[in-house]
C-alpha beads as a LAMMPS data file, in Angstrom:
LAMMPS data file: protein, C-alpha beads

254 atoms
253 bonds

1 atom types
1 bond types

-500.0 500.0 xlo xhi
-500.0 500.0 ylo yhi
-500.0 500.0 zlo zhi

Masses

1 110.0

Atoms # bond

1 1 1 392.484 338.651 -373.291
2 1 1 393.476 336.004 -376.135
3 1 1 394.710 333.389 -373.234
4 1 1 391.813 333.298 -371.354
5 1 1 389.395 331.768 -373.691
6 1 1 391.991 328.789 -374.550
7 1 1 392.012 328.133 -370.624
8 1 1 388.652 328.739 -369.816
9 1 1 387.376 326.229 -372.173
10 1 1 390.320 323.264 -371.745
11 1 1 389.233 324.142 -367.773
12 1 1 385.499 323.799 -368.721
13 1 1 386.044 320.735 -370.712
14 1 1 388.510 318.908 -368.513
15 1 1 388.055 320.042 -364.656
16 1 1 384.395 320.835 -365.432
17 1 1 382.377 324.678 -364.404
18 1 1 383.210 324.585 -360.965
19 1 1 387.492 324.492 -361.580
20 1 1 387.126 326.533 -364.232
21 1 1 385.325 329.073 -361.608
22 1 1 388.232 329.083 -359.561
23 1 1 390.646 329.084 -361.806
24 1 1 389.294 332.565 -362.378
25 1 1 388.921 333.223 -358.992
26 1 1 392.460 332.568 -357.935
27 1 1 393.179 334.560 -361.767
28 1 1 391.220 337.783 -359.866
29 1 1 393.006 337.506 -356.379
30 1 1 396.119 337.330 -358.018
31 1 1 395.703 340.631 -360.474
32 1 1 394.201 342.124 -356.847
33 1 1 397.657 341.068 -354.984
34 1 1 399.610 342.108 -357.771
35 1 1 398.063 345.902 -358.093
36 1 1 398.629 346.401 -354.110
37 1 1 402.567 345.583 -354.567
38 1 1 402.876 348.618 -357.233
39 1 1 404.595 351.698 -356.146
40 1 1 404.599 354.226 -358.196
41 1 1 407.292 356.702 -358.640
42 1 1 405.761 359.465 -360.956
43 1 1 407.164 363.082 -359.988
44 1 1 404.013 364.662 -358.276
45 1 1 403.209 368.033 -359.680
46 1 1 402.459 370.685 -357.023
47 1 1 399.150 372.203 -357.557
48 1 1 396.924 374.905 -355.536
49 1 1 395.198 373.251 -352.733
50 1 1 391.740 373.637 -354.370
51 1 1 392.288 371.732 -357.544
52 1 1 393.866 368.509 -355.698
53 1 1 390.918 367.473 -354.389
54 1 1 388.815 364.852 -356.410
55 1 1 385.704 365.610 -358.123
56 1 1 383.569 362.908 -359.170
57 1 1 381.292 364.221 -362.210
58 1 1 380.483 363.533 -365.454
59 1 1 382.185 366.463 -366.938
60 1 1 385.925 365.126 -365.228
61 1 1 385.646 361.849 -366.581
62 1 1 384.193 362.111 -369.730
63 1 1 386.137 363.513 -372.703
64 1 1 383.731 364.805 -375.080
65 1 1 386.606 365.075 -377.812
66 1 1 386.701 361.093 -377.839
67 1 1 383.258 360.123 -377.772
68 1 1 382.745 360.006 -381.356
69 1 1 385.893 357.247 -381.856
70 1 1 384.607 355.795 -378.786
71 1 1 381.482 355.304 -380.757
72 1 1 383.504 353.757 -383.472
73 1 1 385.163 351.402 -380.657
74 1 1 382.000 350.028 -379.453
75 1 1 380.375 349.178 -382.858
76 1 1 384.101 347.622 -383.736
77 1 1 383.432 345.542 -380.396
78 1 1 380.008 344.771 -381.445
79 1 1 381.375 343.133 -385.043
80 1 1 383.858 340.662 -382.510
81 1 1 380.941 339.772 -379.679
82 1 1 380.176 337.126 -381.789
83 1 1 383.301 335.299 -382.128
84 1 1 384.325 336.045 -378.286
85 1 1 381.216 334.722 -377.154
86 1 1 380.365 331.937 -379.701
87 1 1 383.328 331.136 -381.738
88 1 1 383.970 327.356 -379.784
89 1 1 380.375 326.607 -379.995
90 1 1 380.571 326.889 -383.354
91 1 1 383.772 324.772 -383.733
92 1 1 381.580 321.988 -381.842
93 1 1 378.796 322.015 -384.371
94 1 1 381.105 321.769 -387.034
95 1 1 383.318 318.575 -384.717
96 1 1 386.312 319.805 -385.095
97 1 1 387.303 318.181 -381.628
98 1 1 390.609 319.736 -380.373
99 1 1 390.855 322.420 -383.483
100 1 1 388.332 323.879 -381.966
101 1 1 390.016 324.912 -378.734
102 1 1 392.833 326.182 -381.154
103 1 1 391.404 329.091 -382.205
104 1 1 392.519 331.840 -379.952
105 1 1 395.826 330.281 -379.668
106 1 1 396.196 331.198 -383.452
107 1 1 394.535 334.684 -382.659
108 1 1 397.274 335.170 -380.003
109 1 1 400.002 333.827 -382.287
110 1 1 399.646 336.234 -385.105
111 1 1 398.466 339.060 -382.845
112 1 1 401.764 339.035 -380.840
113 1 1 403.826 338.425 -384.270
114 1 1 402.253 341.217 -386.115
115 1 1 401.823 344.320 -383.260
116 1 1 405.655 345.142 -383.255
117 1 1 405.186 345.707 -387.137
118 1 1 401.633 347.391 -387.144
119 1 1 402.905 349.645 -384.185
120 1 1 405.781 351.481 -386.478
121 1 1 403.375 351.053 -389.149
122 1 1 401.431 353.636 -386.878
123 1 1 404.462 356.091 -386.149
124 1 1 405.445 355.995 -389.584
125 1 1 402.267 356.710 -391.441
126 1 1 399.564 357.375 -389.027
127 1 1 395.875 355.181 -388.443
128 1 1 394.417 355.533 -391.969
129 1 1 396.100 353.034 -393.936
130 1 1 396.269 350.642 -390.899
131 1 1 392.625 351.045 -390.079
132 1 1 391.711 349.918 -393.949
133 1 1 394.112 346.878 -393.622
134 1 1 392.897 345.583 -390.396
135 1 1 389.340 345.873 -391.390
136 1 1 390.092 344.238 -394.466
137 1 1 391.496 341.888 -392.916
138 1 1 388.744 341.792 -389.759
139 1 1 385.915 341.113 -392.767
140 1 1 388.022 338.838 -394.796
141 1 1 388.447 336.500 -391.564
142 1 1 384.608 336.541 -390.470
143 1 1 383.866 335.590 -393.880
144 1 1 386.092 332.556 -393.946
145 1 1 384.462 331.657 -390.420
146 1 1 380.837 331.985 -391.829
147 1 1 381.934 329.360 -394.498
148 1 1 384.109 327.092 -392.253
149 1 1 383.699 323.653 -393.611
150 1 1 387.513 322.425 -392.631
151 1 1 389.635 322.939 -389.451
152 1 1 392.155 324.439 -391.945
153 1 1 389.792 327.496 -392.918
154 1 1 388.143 327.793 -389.570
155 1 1 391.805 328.623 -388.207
156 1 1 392.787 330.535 -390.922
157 1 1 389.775 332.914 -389.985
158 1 1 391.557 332.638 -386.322
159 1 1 394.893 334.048 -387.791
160 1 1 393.271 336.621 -390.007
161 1 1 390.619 337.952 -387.369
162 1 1 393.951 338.108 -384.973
163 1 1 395.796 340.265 -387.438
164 1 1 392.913 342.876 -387.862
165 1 1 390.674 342.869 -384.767
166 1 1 393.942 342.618 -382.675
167 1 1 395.855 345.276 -383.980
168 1 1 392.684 347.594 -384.764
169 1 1 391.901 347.723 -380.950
170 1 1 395.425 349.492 -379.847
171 1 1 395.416 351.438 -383.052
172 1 1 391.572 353.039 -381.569
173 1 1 392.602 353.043 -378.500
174 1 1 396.124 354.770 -378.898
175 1 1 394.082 357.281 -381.391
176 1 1 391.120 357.674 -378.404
177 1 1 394.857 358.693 -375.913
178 1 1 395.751 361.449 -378.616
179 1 1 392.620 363.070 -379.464
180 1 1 392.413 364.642 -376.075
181 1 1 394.227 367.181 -374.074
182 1 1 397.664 365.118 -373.275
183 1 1 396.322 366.421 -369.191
184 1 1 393.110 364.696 -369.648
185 1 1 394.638 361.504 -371.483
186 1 1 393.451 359.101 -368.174
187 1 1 389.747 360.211 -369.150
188 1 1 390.382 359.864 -372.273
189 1 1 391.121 356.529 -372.057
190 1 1 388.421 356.158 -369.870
191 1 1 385.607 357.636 -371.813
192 1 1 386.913 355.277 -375.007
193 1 1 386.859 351.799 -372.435
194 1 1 383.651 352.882 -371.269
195 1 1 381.830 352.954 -374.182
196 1 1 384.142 349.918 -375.474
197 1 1 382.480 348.083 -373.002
198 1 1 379.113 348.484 -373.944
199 1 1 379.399 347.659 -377.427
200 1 1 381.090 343.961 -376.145
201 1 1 378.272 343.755 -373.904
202 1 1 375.609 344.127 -375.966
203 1 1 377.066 342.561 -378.994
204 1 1 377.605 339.330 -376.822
205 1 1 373.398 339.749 -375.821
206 1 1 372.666 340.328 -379.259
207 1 1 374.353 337.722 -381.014
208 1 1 372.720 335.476 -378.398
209 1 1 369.086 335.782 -379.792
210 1 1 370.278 336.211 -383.364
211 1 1 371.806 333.216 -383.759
212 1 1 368.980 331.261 -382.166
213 1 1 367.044 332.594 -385.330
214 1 1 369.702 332.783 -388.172
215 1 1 372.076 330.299 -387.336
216 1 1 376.077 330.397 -387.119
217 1 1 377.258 330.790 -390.797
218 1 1 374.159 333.884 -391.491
219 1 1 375.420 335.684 -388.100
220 1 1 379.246 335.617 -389.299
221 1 1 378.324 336.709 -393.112
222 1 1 376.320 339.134 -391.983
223 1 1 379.029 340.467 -388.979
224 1 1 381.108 341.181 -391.895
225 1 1 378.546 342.946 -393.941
226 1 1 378.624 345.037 -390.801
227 1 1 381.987 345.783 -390.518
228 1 1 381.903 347.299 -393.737
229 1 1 379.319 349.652 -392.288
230 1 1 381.008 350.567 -389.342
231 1 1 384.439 351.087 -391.725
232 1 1 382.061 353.946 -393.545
233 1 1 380.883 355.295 -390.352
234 1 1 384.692 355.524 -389.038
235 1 1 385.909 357.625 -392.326
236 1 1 382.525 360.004 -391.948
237 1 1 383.109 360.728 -388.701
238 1 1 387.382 360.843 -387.338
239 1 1 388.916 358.839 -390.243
240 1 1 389.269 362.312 -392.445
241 1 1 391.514 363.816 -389.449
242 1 1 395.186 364.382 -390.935
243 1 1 397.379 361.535 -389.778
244 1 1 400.141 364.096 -387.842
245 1 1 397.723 364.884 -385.939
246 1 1 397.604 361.539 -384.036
247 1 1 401.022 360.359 -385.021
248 1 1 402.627 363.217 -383.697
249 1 1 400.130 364.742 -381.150
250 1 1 402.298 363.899 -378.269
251 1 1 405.005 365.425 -379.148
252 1 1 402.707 368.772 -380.355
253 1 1 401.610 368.681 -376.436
254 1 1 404.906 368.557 -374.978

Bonds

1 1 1 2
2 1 2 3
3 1 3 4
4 1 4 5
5 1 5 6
6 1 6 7
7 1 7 8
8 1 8 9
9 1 9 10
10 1 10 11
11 1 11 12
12 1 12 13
13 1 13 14
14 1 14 15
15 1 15 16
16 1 16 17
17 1 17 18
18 1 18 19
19 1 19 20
20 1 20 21
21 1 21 22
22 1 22 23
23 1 23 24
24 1 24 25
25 1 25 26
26 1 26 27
27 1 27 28
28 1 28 29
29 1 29 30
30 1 30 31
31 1 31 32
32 1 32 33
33 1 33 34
34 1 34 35
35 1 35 36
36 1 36 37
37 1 37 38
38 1 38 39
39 1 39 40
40 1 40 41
41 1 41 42
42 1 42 43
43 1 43 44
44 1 44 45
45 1 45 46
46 1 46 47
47 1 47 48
48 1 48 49
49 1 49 50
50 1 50 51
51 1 51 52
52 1 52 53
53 1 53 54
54 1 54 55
55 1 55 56
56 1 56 57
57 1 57 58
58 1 58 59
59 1 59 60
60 1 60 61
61 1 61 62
62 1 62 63
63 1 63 64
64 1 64 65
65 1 65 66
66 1 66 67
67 1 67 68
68 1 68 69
69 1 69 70
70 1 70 71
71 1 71 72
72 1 72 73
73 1 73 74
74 1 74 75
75 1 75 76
76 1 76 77
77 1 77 78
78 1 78 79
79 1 79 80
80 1 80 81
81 1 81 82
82 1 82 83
83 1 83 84
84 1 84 85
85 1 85 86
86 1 86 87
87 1 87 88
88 1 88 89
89 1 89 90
90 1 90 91
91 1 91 92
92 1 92 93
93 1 93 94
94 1 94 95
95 1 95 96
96 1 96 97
97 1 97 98
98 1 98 99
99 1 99 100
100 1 100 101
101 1 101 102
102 1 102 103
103 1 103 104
104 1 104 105
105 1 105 106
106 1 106 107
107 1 107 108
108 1 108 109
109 1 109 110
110 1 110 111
111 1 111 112
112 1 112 113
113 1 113 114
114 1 114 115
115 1 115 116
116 1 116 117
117 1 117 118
118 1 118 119
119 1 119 120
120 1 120 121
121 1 121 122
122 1 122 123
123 1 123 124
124 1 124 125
125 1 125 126
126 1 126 127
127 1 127 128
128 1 128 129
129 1 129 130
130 1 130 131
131 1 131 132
132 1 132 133
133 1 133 134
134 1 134 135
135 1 135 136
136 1 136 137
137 1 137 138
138 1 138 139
139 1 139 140
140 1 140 141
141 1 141 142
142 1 142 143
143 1 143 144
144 1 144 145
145 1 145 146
146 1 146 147
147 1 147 148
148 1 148 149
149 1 149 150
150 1 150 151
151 1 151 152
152 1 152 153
153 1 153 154
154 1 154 155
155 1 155 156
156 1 156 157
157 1 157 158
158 1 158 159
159 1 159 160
160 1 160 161
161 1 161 162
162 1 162 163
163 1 163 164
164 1 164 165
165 1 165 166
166 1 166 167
167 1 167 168
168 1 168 169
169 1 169 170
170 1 170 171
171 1 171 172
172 1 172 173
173 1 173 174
174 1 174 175
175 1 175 176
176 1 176 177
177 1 177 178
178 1 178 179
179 1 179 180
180 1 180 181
181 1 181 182
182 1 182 183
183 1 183 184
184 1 184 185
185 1 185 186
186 1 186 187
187 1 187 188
188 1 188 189
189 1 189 190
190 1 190 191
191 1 191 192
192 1 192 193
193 1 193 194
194 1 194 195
195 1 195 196
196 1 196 197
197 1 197 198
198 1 198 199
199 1 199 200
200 1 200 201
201 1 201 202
202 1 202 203
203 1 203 204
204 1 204 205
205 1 205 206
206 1 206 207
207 1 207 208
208 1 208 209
209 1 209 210
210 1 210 211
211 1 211 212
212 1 212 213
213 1 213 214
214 1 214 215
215 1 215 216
216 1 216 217
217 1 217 218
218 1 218 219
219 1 219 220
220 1 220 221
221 1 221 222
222 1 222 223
223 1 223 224
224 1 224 225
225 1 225 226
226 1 226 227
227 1 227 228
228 1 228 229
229 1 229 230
230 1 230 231
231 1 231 232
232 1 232 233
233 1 233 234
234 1 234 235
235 1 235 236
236 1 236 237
237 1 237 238
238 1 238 239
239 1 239 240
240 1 240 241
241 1 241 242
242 1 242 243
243 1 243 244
244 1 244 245
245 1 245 246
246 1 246 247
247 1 247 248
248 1 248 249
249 1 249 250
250 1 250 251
251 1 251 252
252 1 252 253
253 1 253 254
């Protein structure tokens, strides 16, 4: 997810549309090849004849205990649209040349430095704290993009966006995985991605005709005025939920 925007636009910018097409075409057949070659070795569970077969409804794959975080998720993934869909655009009406292309390779940098840390930050102490810090950290970083005058600051906002919107996706999703039934913990997952997905969607449609009106620096000021909105919304509605109850709700199912 961090590597493929550094690719896709030194692919775009050097081999033109086209190679950078295929690139992600050979990216897809690969991931395809790779899936088939999986064998899985989980002990199967024998079960009445009438419950193994598959029903496809609403009610099987949604989890109704996760929508609300899901919720959460998706205006989260709203607040990044803009810099997954815009962020290099911006960096070339600022000419910042090659900087520009830099920025998810900082994102990626500090993501992959800070998750071991964050992640027994999480076992230790539970979301709540975390959640705070990486928004913090989120809103800090769009600010710094929104006033972006220097390479210097523009990846600065890279690092500090990787440290908060990179570690608060895993932290929601892990937290979507626990609030569940540990039996229903696929659909769990699934409900959360789902609605994940429209928030990215729609954020990266949004920001779109938005910043045709307000410009670059307005959009980013004004993402992280919304962050700070969505932060509220997340305490109102699952952040007041006791942190044993998702640090420890695995082992509470077992």
């Amino acid at each position: 997810m961090v590597a493929e925007p550094f690719f896709g636009l030194f692919s775009f910018e050097r081999l033109g549309a086209f190679w950078m097409l295929m690139f992600a075409l050979v990216c897809t057949i690969a991931s395809l090849l790779s899936f088939l070659l999986i064998h899985l070795a989980a002990q199967q569970v024998k079960r009445p004849a009438a419950k193994r077969q598959l029903r496809l409804s609403l009610k099987q794959m949604i989890e109704p205990s996760v929508l609300p975080l899901a919720l959460i998720g998706a205006l989260f993934a709203l607040a990044y649209a803009p810099v997954l869909s815009f962020v290099s655009v911006y960096a070339k009406s600022l000419h910042f040349g090659e900087s520009g292309n830099l920025f998810f390779v900082i994102y990626a940098a500090v993501l992959l430095v800070s998750r071991p840390f964050t992640g027994r930050w999480f076992d230790a102490r539970g979301p709540k704290a975390l959640v705070v810090f990486c928004t913090a950290s989120f809103a800090i970083g769009l600010l710094l993009l929104s006033m972006a005058k220097t390479a210097e600051v523009y990846l600065l906002s890279a690092a500090l966006i990787g440290m908060g919107w990179g570690n608060l996706f895993p932290i929601l999703q892990t937290m979507a995985i626990q609030s569940g039934p540990l039996s229903r913990s696929s659909s769990s997952l699934g409900t959360f991605l789902s609605v994940f997905d429209v928030g990215i969607s729609a954020g990266s449609f949004l920001t779109g005709v938005l910043m045709a009106s307000f410009g670059f620096r307005t959009l980013y000021a004004a993402d992280a005025a919304f962050l700070l909105v969505v932060f509220i919304l997340y305490f109102s509605m699952v952040g007041k939920k006791p942190k044993k109850e998702y640090s420890h709700a695995r082992q509470e199912h077992a």
